[in-house]
Biopython code that builds the backbone (N, CA, C, O; Angstrom):
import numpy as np
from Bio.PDB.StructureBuilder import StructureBuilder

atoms = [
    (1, "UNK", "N", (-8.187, -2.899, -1.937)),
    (1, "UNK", "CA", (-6.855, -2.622, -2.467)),
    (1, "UNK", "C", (-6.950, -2.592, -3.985)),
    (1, "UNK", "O", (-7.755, -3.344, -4.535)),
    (2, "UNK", "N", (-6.211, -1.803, -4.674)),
    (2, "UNK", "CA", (-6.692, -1.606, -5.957)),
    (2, "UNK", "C", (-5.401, -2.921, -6.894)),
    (2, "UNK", "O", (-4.357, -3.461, -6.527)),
    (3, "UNK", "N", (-5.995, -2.954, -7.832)),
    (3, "UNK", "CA", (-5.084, -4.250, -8.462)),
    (3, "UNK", "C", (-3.776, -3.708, -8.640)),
    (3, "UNK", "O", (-2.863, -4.498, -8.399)),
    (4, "UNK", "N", (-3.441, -2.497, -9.022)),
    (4, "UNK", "CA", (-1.643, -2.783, -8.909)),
    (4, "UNK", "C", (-1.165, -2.532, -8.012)),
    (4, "UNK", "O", (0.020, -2.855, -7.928)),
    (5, "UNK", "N", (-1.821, -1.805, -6.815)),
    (5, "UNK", "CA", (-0.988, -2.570, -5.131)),
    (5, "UNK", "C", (-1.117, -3.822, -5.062)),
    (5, "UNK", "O", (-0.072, -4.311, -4.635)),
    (6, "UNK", "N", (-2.106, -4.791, -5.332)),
    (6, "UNK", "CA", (-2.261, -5.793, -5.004)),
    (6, "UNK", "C", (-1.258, -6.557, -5.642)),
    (6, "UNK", "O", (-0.728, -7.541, -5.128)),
    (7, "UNK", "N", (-0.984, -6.083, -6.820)),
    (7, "UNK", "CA", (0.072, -6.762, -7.785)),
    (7, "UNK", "C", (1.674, -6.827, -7.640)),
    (7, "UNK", "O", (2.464, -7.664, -8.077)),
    (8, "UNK", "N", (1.939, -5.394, -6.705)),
    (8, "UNK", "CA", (2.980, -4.930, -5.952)),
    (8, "UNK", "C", (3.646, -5.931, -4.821)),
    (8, "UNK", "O", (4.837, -6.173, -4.626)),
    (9, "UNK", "N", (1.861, -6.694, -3.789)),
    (9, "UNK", "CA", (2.060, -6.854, -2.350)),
    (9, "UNK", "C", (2.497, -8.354, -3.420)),
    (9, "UNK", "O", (3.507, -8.997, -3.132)),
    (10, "UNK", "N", (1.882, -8.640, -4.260)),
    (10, "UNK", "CA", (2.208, -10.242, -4.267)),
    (10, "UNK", "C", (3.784, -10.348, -5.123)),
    (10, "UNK", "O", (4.185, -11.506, -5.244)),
    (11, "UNK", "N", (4.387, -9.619, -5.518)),
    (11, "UNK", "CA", (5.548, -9.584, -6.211)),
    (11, "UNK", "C", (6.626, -9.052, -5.117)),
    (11, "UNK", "O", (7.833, -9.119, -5.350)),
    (12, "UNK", "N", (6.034, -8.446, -3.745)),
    (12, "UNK", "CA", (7.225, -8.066, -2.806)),
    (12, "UNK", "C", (7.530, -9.633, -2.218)),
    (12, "UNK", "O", (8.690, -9.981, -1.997)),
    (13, "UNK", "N", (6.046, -10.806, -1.919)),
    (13, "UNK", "CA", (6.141, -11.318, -0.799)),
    (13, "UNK", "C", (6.364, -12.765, -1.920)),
    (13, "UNK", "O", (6.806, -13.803, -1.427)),
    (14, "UNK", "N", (6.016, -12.707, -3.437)),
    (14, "UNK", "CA", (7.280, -14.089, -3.909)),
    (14, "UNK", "C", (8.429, -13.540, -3.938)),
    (14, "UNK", "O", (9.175, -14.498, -4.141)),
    (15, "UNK", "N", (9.318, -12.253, -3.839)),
    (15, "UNK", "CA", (10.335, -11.918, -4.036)),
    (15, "UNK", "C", (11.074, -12.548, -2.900)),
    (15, "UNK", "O", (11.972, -13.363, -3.110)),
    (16, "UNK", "N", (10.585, -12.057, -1.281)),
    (16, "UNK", "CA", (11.276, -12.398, -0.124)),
    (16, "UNK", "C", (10.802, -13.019, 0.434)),
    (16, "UNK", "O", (9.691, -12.702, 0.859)),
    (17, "UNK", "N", (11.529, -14.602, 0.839)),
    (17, "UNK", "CA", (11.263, -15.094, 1.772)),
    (17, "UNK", "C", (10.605, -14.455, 3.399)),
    (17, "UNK", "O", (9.552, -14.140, 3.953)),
    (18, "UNK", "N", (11.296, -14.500, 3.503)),
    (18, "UNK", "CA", (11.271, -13.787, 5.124)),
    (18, "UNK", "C", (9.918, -13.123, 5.410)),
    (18, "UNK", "O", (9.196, -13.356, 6.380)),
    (19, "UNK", "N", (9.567, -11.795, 3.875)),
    (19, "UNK", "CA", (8.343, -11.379, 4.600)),
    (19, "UNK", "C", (7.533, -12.489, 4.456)),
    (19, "UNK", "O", (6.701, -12.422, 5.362)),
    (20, "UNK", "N", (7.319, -13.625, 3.682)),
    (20, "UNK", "CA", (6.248, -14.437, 3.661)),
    (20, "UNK", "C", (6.384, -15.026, 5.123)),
    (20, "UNK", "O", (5.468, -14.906, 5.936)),
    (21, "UNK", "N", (7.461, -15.608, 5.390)),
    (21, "UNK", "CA", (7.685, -16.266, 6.773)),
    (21, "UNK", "C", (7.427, -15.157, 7.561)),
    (21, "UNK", "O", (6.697, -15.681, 8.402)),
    (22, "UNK", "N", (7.535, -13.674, 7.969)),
    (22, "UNK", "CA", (6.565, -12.883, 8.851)),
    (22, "UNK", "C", (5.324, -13.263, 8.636)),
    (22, "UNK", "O", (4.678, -14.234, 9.031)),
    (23, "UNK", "N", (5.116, -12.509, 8.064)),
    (23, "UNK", "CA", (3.494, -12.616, 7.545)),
    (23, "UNK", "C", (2.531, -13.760, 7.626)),
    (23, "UNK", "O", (1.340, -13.455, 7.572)),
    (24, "UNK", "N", (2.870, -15.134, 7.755)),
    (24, "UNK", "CA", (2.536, -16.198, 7.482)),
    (24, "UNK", "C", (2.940, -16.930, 8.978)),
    (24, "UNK", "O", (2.513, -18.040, 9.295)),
    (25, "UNK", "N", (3.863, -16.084, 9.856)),
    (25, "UNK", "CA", (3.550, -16.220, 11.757)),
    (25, "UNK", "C", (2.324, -15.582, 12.133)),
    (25, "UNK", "O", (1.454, -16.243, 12.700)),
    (26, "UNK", "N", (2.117, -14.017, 11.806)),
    (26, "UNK", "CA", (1.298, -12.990, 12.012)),
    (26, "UNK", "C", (-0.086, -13.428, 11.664)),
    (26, "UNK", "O", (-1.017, -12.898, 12.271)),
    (27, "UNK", "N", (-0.407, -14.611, 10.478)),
    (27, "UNK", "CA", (-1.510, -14.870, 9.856)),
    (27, "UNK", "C", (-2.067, -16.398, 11.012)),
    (27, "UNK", "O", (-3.198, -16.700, 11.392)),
    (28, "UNK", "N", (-1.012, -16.923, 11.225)),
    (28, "UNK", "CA", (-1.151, -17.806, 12.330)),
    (28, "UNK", "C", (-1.421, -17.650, 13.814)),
    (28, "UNK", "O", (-1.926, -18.384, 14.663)),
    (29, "UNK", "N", (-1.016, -16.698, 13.819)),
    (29, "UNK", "CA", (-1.505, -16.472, 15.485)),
    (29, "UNK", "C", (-2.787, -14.983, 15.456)),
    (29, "UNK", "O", (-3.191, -14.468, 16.499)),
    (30, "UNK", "N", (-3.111, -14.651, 14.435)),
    (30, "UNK", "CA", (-4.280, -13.517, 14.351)),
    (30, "UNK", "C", (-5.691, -14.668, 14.728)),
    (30, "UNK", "O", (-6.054, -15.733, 14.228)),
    (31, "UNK", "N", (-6.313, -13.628, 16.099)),
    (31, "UNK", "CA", (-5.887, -12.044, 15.927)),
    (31, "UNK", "C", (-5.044, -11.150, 16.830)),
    (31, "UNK", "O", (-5.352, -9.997, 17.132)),
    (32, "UNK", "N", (-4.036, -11.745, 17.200)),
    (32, "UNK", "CA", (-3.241, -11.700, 18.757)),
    (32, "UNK", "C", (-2.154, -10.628, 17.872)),
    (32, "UNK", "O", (-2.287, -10.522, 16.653)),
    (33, "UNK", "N", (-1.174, -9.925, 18.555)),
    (33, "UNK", "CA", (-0.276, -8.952, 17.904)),
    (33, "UNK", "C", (0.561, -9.714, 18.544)),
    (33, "UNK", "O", (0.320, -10.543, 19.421)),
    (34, "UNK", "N", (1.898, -9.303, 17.916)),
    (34, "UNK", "CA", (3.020, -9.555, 18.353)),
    (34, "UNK", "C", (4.237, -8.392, 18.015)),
    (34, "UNK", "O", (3.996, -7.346, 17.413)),
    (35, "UNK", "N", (5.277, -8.693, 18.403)),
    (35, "UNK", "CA", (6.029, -7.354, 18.689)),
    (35, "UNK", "C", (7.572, -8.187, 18.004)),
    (35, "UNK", "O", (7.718, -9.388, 18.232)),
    (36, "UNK", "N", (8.501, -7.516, 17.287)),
    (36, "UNK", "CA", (9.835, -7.790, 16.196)),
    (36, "UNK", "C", (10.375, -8.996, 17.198)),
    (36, "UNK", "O", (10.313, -10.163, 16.813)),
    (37, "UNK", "N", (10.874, -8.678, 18.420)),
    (37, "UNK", "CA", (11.455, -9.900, 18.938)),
    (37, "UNK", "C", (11.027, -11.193, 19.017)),
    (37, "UNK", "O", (11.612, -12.135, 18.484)),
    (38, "UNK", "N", (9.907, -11.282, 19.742)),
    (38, "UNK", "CA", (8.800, -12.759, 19.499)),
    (38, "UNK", "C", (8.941, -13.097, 18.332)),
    (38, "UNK", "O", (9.742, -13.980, 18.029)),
    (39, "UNK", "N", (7.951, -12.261, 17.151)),
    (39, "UNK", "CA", (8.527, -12.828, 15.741)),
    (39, "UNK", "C", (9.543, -13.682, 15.271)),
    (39, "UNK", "O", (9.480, -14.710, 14.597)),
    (40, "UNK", "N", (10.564, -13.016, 15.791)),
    (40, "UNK", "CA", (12.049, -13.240, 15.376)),
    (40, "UNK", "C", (12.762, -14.610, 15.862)),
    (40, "UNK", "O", (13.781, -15.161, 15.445)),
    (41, "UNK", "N", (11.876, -14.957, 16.876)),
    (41, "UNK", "CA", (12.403, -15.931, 18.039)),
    (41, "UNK", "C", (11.366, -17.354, 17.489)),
    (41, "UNK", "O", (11.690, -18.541, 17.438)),
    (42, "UNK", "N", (10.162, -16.758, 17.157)),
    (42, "UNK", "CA", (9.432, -17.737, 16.618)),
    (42, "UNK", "C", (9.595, -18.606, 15.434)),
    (42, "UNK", "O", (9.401, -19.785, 15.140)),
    (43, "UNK", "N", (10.124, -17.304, 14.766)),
    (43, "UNK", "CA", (10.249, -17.722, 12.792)),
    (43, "UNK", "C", (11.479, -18.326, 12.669)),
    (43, "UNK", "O", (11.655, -19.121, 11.746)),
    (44, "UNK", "N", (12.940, -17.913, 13.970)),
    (44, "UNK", "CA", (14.288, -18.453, 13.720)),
    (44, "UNK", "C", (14.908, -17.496, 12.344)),
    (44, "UNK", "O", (15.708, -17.870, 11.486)),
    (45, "UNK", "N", (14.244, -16.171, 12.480)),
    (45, "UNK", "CA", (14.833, -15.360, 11.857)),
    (45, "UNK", "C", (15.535, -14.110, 12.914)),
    (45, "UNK", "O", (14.990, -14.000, 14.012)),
    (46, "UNK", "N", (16.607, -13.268, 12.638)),
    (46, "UNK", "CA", (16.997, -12.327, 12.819)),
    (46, "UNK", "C", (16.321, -11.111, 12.762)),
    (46, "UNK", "O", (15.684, -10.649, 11.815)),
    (47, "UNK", "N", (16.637, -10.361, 14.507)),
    (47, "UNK", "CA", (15.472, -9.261, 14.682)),
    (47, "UNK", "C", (15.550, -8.228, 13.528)),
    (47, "UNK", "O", (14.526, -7.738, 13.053)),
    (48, "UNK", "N", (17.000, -7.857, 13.016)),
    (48, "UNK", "CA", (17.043, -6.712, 11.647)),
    (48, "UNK", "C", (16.338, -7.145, 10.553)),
    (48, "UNK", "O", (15.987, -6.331, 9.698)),
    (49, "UNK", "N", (15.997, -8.694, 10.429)),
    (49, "UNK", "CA", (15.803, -8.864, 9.061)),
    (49, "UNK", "C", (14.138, -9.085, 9.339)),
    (49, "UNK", "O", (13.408, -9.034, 8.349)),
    (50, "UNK", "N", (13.621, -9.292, 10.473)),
    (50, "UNK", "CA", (12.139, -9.114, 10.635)),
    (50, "UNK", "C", (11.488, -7.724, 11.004)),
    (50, "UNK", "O", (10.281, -7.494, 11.077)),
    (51, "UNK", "N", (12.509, -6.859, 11.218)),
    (51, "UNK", "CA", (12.220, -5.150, 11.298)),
    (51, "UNK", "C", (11.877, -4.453, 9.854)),
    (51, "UNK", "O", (11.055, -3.628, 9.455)),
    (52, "UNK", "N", (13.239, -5.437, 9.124)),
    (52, "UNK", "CA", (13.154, -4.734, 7.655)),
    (52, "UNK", "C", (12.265, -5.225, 6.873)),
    (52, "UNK", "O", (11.845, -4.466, 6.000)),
    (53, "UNK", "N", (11.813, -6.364, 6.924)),
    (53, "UNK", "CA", (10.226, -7.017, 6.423)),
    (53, "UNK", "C", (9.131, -6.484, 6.711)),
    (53, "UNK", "O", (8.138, -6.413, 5.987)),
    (54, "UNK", "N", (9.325, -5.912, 8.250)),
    (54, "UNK", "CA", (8.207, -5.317, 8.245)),
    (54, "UNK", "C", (7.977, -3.871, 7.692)),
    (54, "UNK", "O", (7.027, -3.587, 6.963)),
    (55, "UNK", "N", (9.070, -2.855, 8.164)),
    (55, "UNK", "CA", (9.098, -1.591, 8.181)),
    (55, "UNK", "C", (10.164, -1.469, 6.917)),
    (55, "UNK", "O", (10.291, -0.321, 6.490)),
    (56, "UNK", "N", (10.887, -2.421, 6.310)),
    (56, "UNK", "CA", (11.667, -1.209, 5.307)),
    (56, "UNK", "C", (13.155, -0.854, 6.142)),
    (56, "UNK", "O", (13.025, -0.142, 7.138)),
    (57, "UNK", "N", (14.562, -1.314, 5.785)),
    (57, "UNK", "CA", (15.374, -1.405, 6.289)),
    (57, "UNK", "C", (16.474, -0.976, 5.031)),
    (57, "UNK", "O", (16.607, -1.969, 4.316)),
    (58, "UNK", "N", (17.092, -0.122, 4.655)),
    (58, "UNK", "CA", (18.336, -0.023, 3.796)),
    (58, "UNK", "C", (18.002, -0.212, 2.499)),
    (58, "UNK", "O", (16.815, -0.061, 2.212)),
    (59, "UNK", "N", (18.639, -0.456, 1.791)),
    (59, "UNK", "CA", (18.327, -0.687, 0.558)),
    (59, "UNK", "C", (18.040, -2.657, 0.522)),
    (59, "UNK", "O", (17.769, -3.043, -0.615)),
    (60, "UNK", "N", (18.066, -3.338, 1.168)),
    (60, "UNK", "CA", (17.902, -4.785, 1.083)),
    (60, "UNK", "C", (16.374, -4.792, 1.494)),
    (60, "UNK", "O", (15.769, -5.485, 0.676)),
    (61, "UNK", "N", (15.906, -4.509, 2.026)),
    (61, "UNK", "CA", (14.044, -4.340, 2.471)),
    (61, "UNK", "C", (13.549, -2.567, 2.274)),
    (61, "UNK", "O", (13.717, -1.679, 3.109)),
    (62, "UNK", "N", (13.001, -2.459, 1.101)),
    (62, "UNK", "CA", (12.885, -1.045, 0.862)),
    (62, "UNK", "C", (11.580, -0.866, 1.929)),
    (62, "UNK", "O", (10.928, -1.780, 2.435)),
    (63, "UNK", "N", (11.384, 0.709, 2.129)),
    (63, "UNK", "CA", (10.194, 1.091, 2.810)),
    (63, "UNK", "C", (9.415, 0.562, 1.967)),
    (63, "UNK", "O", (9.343, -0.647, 2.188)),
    (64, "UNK", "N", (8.642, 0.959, 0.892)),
    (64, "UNK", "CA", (7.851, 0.794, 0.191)),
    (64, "UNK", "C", (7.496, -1.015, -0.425)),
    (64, "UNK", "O", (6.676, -1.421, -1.248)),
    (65, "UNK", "N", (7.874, -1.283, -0.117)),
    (65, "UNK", "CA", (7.616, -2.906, -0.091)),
    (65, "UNK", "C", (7.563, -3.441, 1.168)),
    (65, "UNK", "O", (7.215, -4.619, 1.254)),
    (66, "UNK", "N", (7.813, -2.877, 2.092)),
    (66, "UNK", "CA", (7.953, -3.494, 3.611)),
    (66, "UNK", "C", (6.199, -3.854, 3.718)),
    (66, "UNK", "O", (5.240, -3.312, 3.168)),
    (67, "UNK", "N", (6.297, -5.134, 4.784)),
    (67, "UNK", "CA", (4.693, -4.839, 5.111)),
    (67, "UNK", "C", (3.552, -4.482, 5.263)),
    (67, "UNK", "O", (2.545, -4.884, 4.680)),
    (68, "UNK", "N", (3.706, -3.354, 6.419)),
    (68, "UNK", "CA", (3.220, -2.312, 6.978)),
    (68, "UNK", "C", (2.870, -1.514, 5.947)),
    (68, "UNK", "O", (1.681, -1.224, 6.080)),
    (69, "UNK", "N", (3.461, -0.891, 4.729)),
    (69, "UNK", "CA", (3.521, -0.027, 3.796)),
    (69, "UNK", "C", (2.397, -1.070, 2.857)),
    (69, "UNK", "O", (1.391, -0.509, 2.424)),
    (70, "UNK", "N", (2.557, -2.349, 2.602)),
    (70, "UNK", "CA", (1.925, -2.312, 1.856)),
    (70, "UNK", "C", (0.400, -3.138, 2.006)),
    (70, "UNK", "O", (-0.248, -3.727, 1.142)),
    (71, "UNK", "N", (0.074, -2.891, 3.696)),
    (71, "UNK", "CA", (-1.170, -2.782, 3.979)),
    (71, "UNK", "C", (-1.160, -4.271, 4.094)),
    (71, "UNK", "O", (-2.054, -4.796, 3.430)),
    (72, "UNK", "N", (-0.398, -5.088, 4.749)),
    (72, "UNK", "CA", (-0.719, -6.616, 4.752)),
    (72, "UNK", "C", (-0.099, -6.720, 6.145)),
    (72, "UNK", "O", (0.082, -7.910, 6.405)),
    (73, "UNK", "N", (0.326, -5.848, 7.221)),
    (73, "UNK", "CA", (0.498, -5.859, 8.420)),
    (73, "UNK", "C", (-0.317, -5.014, 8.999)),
    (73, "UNK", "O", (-0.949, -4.430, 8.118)),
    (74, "UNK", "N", (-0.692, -4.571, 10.312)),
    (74, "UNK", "CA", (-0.718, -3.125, 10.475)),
    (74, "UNK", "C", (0.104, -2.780, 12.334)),
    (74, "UNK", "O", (0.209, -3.453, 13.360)),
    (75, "UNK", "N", (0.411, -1.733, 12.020)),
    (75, "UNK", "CA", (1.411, -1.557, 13.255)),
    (75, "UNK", "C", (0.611, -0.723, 14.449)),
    (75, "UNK", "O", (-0.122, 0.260, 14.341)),
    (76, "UNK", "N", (0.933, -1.316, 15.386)),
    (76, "UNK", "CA", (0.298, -0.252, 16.699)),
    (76, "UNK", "C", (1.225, -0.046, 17.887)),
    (76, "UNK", "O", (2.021, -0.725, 18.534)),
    (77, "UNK", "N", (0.850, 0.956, 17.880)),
    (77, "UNK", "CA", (2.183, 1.612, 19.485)),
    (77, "UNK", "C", (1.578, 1.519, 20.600)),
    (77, "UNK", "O", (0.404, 1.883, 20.529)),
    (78, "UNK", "N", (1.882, 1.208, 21.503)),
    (78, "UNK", "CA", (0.910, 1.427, 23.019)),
    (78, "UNK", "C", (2.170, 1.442, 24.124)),
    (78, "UNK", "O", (3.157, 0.801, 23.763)),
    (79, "UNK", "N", (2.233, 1.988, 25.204)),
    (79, "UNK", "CA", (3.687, 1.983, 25.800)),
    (79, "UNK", "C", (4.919, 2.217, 25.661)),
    (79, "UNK", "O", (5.585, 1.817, 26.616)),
    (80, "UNK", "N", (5.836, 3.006, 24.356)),
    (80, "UNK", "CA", (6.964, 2.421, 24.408)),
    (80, "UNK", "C", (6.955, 1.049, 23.520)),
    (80, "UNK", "O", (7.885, 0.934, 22.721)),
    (81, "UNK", "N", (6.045, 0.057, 23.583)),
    (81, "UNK", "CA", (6.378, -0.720, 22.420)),
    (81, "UNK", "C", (5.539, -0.662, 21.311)),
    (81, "UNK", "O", (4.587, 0.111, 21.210)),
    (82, "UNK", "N", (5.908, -1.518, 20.437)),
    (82, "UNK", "CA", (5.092, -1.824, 18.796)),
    (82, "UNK", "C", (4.843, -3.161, 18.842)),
    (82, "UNK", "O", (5.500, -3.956, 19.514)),
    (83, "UNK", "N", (3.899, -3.439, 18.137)),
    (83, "UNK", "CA", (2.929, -4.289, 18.363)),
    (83, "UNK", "C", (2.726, -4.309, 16.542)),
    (83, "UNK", "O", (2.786, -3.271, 15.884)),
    (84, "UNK", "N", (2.424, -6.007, 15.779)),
    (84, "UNK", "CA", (2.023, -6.089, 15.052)),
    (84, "UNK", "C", (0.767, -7.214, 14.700)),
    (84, "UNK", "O", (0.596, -8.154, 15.476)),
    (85, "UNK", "N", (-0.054, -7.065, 13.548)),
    (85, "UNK", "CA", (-0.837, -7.826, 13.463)),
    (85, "UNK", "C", (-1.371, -7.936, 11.934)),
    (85, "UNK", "O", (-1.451, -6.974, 11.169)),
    (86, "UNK", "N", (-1.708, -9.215, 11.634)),
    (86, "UNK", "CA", (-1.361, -9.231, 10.144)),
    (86, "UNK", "C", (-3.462, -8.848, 9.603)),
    (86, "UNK", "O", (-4.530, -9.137, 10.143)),
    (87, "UNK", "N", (-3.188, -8.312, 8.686)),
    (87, "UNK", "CA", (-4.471, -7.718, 7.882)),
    (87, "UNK", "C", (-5.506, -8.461, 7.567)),
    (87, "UNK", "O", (-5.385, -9.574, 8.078)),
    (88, "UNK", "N", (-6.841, -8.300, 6.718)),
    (88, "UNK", "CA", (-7.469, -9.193, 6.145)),
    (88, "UNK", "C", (-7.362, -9.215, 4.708)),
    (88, "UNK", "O", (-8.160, -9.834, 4.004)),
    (89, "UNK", "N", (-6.100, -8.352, 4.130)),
    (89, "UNK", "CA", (-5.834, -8.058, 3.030)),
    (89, "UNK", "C", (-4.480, -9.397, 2.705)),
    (89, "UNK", "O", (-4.160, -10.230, 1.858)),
    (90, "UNK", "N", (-4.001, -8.795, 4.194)),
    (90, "UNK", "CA", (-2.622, -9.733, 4.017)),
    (90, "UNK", "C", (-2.831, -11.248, 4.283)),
    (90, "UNK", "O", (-1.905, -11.930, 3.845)),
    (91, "UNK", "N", (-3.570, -11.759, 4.739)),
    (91, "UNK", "CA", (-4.601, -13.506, 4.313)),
    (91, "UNK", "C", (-4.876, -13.376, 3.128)),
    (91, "UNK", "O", (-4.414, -14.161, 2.299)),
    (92, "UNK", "N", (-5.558, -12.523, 2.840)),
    (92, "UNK", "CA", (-5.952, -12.768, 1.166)),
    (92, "UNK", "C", (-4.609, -12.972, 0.278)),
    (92, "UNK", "O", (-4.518, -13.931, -0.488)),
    (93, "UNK", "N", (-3.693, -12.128, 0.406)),
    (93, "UNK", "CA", (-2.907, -11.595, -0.482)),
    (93, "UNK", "C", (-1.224, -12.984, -0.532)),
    (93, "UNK", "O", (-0.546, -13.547, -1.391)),
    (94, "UNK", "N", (-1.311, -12.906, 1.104)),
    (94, "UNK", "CA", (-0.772, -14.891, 1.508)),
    (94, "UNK", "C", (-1.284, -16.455, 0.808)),
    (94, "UNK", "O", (-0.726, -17.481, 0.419)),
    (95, "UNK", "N", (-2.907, -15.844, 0.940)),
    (95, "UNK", "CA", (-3.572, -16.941, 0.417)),
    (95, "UNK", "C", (-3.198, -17.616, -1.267)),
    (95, "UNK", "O", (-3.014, -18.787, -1.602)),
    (96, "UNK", "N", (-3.184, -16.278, -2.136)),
    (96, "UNK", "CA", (-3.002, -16.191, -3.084)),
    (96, "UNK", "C", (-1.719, -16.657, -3.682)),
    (96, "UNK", "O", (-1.730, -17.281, -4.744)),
    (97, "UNK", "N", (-0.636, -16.388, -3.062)),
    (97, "UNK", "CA", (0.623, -16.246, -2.940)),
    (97, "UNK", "C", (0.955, -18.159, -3.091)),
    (97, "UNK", "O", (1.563, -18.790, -3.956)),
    (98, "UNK", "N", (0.343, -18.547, -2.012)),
    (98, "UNK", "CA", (0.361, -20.374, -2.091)),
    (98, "UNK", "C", (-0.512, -21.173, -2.505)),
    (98, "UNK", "O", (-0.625, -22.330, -2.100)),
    (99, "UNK", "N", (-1.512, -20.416, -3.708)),
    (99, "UNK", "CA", (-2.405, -21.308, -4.041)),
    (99, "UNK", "C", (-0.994, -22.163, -5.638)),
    (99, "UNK", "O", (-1.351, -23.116, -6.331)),
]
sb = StructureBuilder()
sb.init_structure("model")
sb.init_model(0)
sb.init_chain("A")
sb.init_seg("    ")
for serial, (resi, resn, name, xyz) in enumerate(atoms, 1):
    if name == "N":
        sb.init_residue(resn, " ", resi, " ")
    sb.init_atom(name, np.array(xyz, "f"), 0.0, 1.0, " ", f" {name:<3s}", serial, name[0])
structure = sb.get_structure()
C-alpha cells in the first residue's frame, strides 16, 4: 500500500468508531468471513451502520473511505450472499492505529 493510502486508511479508521469496531471483529475471528448481519449482532452495532463501514453508505460513511475501498476488508460473493474478511493490510493498518 503506498504511504498516502496508508495515511488515508489510518485517518478513516481514527475518524470512525464503528469501522475500527468492524474491522477489529473481522481481525478477531480471521481467517473465517463473516457476512453484515453476524457482524452487526456481534459488535452490538446496527446492520446500516456496519454496511456503511464497510461499503460506503450516504454521505455519513463515504464509498471511498469505506473498508473494502480502502483495502483493509475484502469482500466475496458466493450464493446470493456476501461474505467478509479482514486483510493483512488491515492488521497492520489496526495494529498501528492502537499502538
Amino acid at each position: 500500500m503506498a504511504e498516502a493510502e496508508e495515511a488515508v486508511a489510518i485517518f478513516s479508521l481514527r475518524k470512525s468508531r464503528i469501522r475500527r469496531t468492524v474491522l477489529g471483529y473481522l481481525i478477531s475471528i480471521y481467517p473465517s468471513t463473516s457476512y453484515a448481519s453476524e457482524i452487526a449482532r456481534k459488535t452490538r452495532l446496527r446492520v446500516t451502520d456496519v454496511c456503511g463501514a464497510l461499503n460506503g453508505l450516504s454521505d455519513r460513511f463515504k464509498k471511498e473511505n469505506s473498508l473494502v475501498d480502502l483495502n483493509l476488508v475484502e469482500k466475496t460473493e458466493k450464493d446470493n450472499y456476501v461474505f467478509y474478511r479482514a486483510t493483512e493490510q488491515g492488521h497492520k493498518t489496526l495494529s498501528i492505529i492502537r499502538e
